[in-house]
PyMOL Python script that loads the backbone (N, CA, C, O; Angstrom):
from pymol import cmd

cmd.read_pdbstr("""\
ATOM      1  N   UNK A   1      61.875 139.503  22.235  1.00  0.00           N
ATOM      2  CA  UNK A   1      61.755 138.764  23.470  1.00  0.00           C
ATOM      3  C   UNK A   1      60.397 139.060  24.089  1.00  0.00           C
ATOM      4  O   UNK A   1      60.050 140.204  24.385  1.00  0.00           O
ATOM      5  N   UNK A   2      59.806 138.213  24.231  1.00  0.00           N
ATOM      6  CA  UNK A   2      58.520 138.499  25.099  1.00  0.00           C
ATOM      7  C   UNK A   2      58.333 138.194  26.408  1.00  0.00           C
ATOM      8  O   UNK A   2      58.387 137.041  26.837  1.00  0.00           O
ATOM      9  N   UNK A   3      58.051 139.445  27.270  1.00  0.00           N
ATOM     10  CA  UNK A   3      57.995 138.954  28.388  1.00  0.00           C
ATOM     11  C   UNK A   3      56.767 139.071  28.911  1.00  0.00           C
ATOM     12  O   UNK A   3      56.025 139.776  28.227  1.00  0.00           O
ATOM     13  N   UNK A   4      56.175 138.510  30.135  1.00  0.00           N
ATOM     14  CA  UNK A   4      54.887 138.260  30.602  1.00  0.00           C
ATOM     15  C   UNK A   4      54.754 139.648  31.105  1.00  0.00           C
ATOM     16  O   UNK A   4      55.789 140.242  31.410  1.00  0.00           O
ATOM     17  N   UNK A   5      53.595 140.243  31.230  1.00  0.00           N
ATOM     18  CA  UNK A   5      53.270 141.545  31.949  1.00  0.00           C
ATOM     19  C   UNK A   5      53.300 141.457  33.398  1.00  0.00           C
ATOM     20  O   UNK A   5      53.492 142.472  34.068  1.00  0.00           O
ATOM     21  N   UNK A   6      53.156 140.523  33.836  1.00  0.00           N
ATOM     22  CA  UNK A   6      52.997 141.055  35.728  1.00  0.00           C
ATOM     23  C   UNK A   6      54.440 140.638  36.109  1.00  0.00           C
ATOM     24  O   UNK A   6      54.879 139.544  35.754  1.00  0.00           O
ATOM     25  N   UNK A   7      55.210 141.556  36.867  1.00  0.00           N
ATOM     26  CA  UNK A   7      56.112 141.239  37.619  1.00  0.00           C
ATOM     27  C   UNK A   7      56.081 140.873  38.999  1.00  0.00           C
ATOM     28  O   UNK A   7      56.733 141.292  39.955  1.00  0.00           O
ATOM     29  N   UNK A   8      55.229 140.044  38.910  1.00  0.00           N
ATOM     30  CA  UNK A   8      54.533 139.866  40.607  1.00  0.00           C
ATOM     31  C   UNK A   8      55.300 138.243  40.682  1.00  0.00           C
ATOM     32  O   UNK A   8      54.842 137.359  39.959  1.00  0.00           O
ATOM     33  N   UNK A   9      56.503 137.946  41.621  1.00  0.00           N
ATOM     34  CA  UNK A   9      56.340 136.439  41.505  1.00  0.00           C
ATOM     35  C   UNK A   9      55.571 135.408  42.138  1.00  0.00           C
ATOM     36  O   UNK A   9      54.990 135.445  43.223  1.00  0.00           O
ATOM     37  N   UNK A  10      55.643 134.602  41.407  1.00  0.00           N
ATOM     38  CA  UNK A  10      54.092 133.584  41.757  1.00  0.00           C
ATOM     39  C   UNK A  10      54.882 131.977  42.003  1.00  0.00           C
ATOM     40  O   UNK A  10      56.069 131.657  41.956  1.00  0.00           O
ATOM     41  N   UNK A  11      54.024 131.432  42.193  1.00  0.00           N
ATOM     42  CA  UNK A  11      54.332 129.833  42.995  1.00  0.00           C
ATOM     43  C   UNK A  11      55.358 129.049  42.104  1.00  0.00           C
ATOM     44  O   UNK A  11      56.196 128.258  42.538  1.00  0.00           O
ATOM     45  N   UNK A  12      55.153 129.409  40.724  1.00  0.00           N
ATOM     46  CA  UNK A  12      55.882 128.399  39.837  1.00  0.00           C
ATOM     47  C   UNK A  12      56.690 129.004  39.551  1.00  0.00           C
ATOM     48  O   UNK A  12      57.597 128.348  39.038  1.00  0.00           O
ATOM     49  N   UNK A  13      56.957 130.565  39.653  1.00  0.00           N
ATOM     50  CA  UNK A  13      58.296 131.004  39.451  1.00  0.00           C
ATOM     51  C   UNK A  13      59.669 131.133  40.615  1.00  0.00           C
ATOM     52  O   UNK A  13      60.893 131.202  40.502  1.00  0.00           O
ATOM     53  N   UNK A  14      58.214 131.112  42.301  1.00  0.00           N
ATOM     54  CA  UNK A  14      59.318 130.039  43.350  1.00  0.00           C
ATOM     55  C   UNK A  14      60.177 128.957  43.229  1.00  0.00           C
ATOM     56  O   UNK A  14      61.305 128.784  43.692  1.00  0.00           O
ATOM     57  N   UNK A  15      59.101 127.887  42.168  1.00  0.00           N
ATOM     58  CA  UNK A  15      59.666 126.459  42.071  1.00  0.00           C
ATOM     59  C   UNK A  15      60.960 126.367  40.848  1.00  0.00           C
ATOM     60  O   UNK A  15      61.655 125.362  40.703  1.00  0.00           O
ATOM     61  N   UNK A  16      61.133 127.903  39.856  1.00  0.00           N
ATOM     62  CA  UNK A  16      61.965 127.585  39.120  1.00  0.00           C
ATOM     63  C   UNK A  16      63.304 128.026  39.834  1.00  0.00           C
ATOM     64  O   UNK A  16      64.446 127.722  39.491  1.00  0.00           O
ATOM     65  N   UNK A  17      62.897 128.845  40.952  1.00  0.00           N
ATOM     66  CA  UNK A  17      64.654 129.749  41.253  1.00  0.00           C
ATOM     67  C   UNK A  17      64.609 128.474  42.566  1.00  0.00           C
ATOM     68  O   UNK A  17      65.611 128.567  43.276  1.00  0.00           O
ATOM     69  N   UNK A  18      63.879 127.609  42.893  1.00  0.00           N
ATOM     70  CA  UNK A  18      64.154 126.393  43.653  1.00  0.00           C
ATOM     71  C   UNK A  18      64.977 125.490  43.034  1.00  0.00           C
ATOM     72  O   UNK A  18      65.947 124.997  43.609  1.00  0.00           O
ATOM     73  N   UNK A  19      64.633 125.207  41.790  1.00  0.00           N
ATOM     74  CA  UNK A  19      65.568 124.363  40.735  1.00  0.00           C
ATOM     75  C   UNK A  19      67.072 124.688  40.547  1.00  0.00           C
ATOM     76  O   UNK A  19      68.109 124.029  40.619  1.00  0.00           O
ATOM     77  N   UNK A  20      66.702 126.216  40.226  1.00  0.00           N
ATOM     78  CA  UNK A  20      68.172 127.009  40.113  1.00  0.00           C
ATOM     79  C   UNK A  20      69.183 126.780  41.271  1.00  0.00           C
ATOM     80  O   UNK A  20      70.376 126.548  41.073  1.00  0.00           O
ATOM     81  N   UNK A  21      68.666 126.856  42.366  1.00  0.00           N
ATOM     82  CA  UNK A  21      69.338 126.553  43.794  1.00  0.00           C
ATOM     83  C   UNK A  21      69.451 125.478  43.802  1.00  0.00           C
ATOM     84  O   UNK A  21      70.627 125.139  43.663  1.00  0.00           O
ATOM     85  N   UNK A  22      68.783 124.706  43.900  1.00  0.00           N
ATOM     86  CA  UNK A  22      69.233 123.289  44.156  1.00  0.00           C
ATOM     87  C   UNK A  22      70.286 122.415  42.950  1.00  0.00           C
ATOM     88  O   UNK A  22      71.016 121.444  43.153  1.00  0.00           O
ATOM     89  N   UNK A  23      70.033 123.176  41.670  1.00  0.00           N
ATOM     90  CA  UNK A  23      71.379 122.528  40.881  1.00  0.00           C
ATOM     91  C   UNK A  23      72.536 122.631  41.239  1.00  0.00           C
ATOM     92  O   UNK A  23      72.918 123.616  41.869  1.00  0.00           O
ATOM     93  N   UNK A  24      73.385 121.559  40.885  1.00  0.00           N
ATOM     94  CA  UNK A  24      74.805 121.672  41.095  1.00  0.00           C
ATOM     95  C   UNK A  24      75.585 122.436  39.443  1.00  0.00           C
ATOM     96  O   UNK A  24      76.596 123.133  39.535  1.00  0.00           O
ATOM     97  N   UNK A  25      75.275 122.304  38.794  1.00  0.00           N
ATOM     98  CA  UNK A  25      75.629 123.046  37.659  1.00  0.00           C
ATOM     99  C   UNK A  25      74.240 123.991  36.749  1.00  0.00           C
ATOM    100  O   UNK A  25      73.064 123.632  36.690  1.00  0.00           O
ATOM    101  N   UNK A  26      74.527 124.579  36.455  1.00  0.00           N
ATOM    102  CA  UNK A  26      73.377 125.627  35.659  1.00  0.00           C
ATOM    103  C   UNK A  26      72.245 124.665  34.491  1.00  0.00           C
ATOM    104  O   UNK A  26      72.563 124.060  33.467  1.00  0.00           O
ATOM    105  N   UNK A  27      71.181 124.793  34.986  1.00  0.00           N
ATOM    106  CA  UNK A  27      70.423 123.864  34.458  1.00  0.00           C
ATOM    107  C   UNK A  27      70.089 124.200  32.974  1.00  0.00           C
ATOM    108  O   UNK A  27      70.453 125.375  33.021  1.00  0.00           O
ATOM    109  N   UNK A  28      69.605 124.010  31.517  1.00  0.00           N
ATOM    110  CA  UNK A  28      68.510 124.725  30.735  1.00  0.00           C
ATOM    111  C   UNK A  28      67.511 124.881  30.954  1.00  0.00           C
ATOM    112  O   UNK A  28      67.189 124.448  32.060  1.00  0.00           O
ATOM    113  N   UNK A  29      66.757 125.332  30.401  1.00  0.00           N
ATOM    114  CA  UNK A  29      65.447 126.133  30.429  1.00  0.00           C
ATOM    115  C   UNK A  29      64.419 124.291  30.021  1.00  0.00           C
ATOM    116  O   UNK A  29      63.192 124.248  30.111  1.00  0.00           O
ATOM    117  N   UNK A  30      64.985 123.449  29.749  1.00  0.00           N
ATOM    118  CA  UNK A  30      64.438 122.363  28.858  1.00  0.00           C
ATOM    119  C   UNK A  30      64.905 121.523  30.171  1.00  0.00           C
ATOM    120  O   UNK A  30      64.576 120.367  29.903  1.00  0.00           O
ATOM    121  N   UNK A  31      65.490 121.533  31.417  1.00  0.00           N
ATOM    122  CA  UNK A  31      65.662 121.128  32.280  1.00  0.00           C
ATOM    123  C   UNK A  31      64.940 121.437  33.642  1.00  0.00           C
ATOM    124  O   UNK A  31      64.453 120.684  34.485  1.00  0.00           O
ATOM    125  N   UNK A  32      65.041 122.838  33.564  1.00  0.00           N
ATOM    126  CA  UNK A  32      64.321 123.467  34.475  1.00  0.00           C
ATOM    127  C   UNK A  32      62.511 122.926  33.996  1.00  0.00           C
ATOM    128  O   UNK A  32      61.831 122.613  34.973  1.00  0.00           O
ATOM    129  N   UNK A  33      62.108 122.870  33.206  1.00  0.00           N
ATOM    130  CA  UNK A  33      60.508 122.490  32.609  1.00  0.00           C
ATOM    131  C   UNK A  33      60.086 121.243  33.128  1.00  0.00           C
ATOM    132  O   UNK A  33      59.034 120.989  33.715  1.00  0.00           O
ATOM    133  N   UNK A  34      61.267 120.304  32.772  1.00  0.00           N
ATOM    134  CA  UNK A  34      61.167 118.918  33.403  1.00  0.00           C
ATOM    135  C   UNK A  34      61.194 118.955  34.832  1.00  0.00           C
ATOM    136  O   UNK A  34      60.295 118.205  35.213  1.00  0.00           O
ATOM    137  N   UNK A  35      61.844 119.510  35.902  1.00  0.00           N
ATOM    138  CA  UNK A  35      61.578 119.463  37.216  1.00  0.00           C
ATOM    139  C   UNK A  35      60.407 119.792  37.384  1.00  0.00           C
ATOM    140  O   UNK A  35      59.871 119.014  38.174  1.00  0.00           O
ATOM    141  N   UNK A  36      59.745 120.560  37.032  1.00  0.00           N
ATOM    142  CA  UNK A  36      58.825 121.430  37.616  1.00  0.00           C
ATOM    143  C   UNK A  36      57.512 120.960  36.667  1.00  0.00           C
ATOM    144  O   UNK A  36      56.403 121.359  37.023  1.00  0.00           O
ATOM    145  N   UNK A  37      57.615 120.166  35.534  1.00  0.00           N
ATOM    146  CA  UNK A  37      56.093 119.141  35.523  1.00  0.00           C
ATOM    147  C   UNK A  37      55.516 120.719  34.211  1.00  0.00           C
ATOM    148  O   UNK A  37      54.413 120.784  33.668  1.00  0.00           O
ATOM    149  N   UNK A  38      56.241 121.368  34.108  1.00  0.00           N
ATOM    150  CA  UNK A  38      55.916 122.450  32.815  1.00  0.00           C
ATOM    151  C   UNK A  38      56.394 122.760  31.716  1.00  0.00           C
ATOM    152  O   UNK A  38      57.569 123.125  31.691  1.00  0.00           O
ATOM    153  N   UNK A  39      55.825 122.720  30.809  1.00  0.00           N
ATOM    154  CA  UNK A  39      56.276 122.878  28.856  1.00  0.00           C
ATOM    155  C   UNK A  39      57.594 124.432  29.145  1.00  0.00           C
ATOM    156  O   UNK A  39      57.671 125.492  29.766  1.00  0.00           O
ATOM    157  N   UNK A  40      58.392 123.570  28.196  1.00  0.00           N
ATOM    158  CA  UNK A  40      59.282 124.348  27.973  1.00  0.00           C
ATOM    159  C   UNK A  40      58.778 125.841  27.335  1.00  0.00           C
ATOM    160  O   UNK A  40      59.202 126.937  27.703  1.00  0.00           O
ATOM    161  N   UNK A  41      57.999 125.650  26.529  1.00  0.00           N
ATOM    162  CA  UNK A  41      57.243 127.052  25.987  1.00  0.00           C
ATOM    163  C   UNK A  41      56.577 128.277  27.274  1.00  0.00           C
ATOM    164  O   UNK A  41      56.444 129.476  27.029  1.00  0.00           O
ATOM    165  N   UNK A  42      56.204 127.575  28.723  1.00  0.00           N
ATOM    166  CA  UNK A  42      55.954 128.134  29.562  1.00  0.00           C
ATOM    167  C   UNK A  42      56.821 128.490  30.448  1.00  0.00           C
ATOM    168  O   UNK A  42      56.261 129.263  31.225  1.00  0.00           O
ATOM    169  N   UNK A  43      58.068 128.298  30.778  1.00  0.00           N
ATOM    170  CA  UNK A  43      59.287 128.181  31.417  1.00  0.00           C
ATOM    171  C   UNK A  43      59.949 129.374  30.886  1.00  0.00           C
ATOM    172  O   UNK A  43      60.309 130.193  31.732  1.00  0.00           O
ATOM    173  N   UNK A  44      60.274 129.737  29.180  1.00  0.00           N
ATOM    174  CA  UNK A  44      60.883 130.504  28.727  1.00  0.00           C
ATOM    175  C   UNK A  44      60.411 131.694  29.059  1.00  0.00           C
ATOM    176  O   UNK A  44      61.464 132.279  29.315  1.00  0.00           O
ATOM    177  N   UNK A  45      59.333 132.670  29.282  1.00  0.00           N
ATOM    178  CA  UNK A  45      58.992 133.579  29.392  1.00  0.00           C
ATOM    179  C   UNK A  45      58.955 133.742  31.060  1.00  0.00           C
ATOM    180  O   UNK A  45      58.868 134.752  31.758  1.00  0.00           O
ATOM    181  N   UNK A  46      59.022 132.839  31.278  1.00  0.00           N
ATOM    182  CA  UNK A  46      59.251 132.969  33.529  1.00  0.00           C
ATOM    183  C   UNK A  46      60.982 133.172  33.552  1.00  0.00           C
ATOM    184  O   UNK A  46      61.636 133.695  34.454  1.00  0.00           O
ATOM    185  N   UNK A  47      61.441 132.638  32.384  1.00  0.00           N
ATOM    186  CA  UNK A  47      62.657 132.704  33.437  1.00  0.00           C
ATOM    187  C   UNK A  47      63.191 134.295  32.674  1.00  0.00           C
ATOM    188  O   UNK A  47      63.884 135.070  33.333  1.00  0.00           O
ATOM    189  N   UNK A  48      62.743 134.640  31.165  1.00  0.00           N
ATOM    190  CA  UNK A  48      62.998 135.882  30.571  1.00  0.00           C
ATOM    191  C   UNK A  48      62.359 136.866  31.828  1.00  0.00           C
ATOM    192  O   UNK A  48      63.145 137.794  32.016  1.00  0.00           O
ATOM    193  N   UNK A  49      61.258 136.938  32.677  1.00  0.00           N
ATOM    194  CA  UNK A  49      61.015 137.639  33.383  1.00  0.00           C
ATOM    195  C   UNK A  49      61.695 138.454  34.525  1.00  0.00           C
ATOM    196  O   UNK A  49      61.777 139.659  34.762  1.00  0.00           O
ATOM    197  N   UNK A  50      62.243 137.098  35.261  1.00  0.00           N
ATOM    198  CA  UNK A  50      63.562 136.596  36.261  1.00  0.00           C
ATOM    199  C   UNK A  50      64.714 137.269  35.670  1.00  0.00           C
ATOM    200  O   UNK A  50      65.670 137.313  36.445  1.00  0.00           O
ATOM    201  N   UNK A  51      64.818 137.553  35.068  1.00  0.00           N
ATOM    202  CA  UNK A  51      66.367 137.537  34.261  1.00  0.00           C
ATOM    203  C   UNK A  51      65.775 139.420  33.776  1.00  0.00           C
ATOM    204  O   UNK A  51      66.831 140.053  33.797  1.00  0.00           O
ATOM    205  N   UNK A  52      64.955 140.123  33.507  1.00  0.00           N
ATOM    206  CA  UNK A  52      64.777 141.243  33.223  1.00  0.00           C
ATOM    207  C   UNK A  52      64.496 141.617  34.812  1.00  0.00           C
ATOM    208  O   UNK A  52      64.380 142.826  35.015  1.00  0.00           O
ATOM    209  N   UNK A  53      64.389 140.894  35.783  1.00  0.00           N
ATOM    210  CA  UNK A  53      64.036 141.770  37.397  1.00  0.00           C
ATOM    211  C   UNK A  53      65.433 141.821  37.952  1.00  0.00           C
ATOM    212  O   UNK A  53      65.734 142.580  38.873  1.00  0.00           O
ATOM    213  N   UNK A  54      66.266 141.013  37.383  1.00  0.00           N
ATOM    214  CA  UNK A  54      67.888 140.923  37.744  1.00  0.00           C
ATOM    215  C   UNK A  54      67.801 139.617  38.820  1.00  0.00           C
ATOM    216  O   UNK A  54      68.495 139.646  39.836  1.00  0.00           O
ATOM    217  N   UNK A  55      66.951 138.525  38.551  1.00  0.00           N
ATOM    218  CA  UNK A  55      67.109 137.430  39.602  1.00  0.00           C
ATOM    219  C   UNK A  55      67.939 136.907  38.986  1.00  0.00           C
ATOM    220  O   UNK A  55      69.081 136.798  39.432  1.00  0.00           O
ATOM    221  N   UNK A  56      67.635 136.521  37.984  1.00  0.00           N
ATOM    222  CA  UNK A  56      68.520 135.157  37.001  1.00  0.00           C
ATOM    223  C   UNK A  56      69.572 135.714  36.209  1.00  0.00           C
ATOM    224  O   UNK A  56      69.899 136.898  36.136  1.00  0.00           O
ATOM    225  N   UNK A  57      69.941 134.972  35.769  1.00  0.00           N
ATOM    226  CA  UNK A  57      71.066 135.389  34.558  1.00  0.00           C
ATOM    227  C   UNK A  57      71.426 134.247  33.460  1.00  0.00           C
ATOM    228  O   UNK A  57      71.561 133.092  33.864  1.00  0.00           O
ATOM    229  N   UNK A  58      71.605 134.583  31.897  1.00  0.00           N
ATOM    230  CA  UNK A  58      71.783 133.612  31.193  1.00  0.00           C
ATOM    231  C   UNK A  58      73.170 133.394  31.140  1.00  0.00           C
ATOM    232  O   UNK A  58      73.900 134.382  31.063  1.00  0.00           O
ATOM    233  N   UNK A  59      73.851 131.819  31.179  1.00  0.00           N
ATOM    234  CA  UNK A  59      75.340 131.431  30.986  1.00  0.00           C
ATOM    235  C   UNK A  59      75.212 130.663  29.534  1.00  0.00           C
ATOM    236  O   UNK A  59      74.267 129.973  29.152  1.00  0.00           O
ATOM    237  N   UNK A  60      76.070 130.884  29.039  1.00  0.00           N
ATOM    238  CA  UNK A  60      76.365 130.091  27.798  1.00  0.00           C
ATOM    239  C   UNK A  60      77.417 128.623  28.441  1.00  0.00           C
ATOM    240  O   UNK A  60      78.582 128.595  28.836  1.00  0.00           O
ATOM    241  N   UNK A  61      76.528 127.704  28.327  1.00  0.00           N
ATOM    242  CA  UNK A  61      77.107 126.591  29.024  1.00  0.00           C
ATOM    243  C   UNK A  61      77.560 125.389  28.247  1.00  0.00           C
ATOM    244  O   UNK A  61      77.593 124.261  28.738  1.00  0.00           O
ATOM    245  N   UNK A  62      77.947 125.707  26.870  1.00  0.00           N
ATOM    246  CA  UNK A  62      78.721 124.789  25.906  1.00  0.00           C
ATOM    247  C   UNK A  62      79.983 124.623  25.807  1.00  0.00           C
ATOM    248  O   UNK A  62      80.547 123.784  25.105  1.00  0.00           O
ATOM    249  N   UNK A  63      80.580 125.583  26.656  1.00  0.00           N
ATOM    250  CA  UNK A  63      81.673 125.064  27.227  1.00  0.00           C
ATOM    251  C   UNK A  63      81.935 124.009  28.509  1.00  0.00           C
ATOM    252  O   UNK A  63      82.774 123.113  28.604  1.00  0.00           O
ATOM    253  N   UNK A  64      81.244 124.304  29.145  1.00  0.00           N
ATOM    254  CA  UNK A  64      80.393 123.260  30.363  1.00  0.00           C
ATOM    255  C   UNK A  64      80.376 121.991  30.351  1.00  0.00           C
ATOM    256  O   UNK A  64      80.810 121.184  31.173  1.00  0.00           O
ATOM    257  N   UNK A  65      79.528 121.762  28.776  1.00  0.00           N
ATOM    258  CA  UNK A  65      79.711 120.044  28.871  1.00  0.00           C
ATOM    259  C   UNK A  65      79.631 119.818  26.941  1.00  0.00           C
ATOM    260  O   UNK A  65      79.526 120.541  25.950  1.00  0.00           O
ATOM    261  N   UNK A  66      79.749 118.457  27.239  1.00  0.00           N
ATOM    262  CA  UNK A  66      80.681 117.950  25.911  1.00  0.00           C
ATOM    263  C   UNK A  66      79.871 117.805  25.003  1.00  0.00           C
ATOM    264  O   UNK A  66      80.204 118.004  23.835  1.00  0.00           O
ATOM    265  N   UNK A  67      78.601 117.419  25.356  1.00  0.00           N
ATOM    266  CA  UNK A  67      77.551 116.679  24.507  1.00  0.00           C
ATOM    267  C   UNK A  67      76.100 117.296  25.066  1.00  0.00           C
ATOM    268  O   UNK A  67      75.298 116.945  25.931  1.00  0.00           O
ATOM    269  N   UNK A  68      76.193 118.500  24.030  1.00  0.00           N
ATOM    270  CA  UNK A  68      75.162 119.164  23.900  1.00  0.00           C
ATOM    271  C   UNK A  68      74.332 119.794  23.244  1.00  0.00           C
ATOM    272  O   UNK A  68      75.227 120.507  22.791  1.00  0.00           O
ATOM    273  N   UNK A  69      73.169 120.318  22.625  1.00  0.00           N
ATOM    274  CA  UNK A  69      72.073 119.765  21.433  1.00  0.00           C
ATOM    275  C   UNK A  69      72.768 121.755  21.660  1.00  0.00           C
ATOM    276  O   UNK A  69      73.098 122.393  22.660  1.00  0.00           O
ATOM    277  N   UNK A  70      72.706 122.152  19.957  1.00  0.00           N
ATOM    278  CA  UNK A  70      72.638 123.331  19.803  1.00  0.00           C
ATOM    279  C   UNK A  70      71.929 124.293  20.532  1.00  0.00           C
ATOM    280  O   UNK A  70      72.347 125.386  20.916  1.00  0.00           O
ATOM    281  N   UNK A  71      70.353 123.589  20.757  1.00  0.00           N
ATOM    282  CA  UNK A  71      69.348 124.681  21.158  1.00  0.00           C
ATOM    283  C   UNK A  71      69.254 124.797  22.613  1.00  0.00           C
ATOM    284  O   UNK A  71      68.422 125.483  23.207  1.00  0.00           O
ATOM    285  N   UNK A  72      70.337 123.944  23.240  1.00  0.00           N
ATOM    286  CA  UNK A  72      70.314 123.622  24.828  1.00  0.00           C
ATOM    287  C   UNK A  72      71.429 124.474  25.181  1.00  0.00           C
ATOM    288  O   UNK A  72      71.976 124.219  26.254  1.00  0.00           O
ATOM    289  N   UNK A  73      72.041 125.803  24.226  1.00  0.00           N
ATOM    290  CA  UNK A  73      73.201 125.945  25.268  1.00  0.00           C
ATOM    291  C   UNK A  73      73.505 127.050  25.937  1.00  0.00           C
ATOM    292  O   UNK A  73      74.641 127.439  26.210  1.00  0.00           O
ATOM    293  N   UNK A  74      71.912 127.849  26.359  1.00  0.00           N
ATOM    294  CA  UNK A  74      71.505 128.444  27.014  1.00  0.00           C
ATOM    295  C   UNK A  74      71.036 127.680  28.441  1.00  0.00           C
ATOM    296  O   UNK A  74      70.077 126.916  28.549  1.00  0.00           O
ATOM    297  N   UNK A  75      71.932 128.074  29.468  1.00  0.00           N
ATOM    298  CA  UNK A  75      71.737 127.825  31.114  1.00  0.00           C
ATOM    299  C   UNK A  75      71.533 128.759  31.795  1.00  0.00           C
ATOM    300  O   UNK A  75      71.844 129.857  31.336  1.00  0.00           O
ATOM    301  N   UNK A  76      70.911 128.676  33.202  1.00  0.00           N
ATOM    302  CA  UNK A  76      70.105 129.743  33.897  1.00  0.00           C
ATOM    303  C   UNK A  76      71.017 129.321  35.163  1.00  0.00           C
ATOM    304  O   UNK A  76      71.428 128.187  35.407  1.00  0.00           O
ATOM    305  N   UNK A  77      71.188 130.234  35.745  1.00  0.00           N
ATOM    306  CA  UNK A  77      71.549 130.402  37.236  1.00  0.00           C
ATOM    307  C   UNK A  77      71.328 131.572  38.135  1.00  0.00           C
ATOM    308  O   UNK A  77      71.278 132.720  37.693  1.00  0.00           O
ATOM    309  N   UNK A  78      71.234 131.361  39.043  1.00  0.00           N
ATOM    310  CA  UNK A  78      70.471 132.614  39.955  1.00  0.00           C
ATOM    311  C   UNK A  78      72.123 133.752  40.251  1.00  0.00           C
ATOM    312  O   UNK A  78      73.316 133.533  40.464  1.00  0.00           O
ATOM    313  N   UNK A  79      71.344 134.814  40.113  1.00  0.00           N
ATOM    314  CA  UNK A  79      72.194 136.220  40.179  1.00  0.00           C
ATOM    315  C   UNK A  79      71.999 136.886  41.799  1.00  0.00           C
ATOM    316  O   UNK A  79      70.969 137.471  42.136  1.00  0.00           O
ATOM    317  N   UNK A  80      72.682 136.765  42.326  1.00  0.00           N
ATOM    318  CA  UNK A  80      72.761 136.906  43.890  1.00  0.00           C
ATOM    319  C   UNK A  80      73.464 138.582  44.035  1.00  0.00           C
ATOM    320  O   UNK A  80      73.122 139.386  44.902  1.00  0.00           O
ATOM    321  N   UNK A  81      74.372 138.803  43.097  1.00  0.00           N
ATOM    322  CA  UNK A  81      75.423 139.792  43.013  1.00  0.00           C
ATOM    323  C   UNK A  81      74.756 141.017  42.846  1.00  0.00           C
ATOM    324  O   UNK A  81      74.848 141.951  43.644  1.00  0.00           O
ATOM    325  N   UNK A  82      73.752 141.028  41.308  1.00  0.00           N
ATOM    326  CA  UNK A  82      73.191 142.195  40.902  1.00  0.00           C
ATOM    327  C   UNK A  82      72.351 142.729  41.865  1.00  0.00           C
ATOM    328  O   UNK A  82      71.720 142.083  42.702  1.00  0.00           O
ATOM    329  N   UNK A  83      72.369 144.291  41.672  1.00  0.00           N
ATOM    330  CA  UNK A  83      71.105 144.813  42.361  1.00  0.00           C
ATOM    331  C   UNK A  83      70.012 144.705  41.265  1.00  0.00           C
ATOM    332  O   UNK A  83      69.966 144.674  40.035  1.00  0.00           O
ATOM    333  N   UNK A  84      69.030 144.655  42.472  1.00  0.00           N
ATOM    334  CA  UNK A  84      67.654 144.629  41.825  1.00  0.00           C
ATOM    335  C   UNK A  84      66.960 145.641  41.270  1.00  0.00           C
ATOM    336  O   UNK A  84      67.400 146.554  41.968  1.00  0.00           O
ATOM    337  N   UNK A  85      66.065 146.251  40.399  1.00  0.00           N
ATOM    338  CA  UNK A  85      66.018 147.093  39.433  1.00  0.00           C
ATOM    339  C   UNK A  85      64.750 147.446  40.450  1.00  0.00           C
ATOM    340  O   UNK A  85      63.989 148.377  40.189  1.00  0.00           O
TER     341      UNK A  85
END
""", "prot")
cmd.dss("prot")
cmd.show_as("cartoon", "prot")
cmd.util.cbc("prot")
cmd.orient("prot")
């Protein structure tokens, strides 16, 4: 897993836990990219970041919905519960 070195959050990693909030169900990472106007290849390592500071958390969301691409069935939703590291 690679994660980015600075744990500093920055403007576009505002706009992804904005996405996260504002979904009504747990978005993908291939969803979250499309709101926010950024390559999925750049998304994955913001939200692996998020998710190692204890913001985010990954759901397995193929139970969720019916019709869904293998590589999509990783969903993100914000972690309110955990403490922060």
């Amino acid at each position: 897993m690679a994660r980015r070195k600075k744990t500093i959050i920055d403007g576009m990693d505002r706009e992804i836990l904005r996405t996260l909030i504002r979904s009504k169900i747990p978005p993908t990472s291939r969803q979250i990219a499309q709101s926010i106007n950024l390559s999925g290849a750049a998304v994955i390592p913001r939200l692996n970041n998020l998710q190692y500071q204890g913001i985010v958390e990954r759901v397995n969301c193929g139970t969720m919905r019916k019709k869904i691409n293998a590589l999509s069935k990783i969903c993100w939703r914000v972690d309110l519960k955990k403490k922060r590291k």
